[in-house]
C-alpha positions, 0 to 999 in steps of 0.5 A, spaced: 975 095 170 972 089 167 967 087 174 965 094 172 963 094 166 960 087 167 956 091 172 954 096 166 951 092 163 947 089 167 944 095 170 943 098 162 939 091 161 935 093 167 926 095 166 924 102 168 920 103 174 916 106 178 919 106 184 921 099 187 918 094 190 921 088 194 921 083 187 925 089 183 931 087 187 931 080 186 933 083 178 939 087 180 946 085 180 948 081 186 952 086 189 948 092 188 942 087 191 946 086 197 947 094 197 939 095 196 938 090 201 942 094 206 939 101 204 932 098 206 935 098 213 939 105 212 936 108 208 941 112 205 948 110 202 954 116 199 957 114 193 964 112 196 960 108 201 957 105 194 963 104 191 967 100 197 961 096 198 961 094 191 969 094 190 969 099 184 972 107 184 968 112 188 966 115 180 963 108 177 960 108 183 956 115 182 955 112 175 952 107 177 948 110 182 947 115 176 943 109 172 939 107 176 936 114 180 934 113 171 931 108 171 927 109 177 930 105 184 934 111 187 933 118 188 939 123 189 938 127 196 941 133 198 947 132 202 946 133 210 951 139 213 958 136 212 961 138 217 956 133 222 956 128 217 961 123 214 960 125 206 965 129 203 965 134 197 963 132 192 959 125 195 952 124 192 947 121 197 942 116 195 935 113 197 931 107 195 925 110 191 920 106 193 914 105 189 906 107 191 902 102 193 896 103 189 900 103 183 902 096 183 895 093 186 898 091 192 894 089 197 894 094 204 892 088 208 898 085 207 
């Protein structure tokens, strides 16, 4: 898939971080940013939620994510019971790594 490999890329060229802060997502693919803007408020997301919301196939999905949990934006959790949940087998589930504060010399009287 050519959107997918453009989106390779895209993430291969991204800096390492720490964590994320609010500016980290102003350098992310469109697609992804809108997903992480969304992660924000939801606070995990599956795989193959990632996947339709990007347009992409369930394991590019996992690829990508793969690239960025190494790259220090998303950090893989543990699945939630299955049965009471929305996940299927074999779904990853990701979260925001949010950088610390005194890392990055944020002011905390913001």
């Amino acid at each position: 898939m050519e959107d997918f490999e453009q989106l390779h890329a895209e993430l291969l060229a991204l800096p390492q971080v720490n964590g994320l802060v609010p500016v980290d997502i102003l350098n992310l693919p469109q697609a992804l940013g809108r997903v992480i803007r969304g992660l924000v408020r939801d606070k995990s997301i599956t795989s193959a939620e990632l996947a339709d919301a990007v347009g992409i196939s369930e394991q590019e999905a996992i690829t990508a994510a793969d690239l960025l949990v190494d790259k220090g934006y998303l950090l893989v959790v543990e699945a939630p019971d299955l049965a009471d949940a929305d996940t299927t087998a074999g779904s990853r589930v990701y979260r925001i790594r949010f950088a610390r504060i005194k890392k990055h010399n944020i002011s905390i009287d913001l």
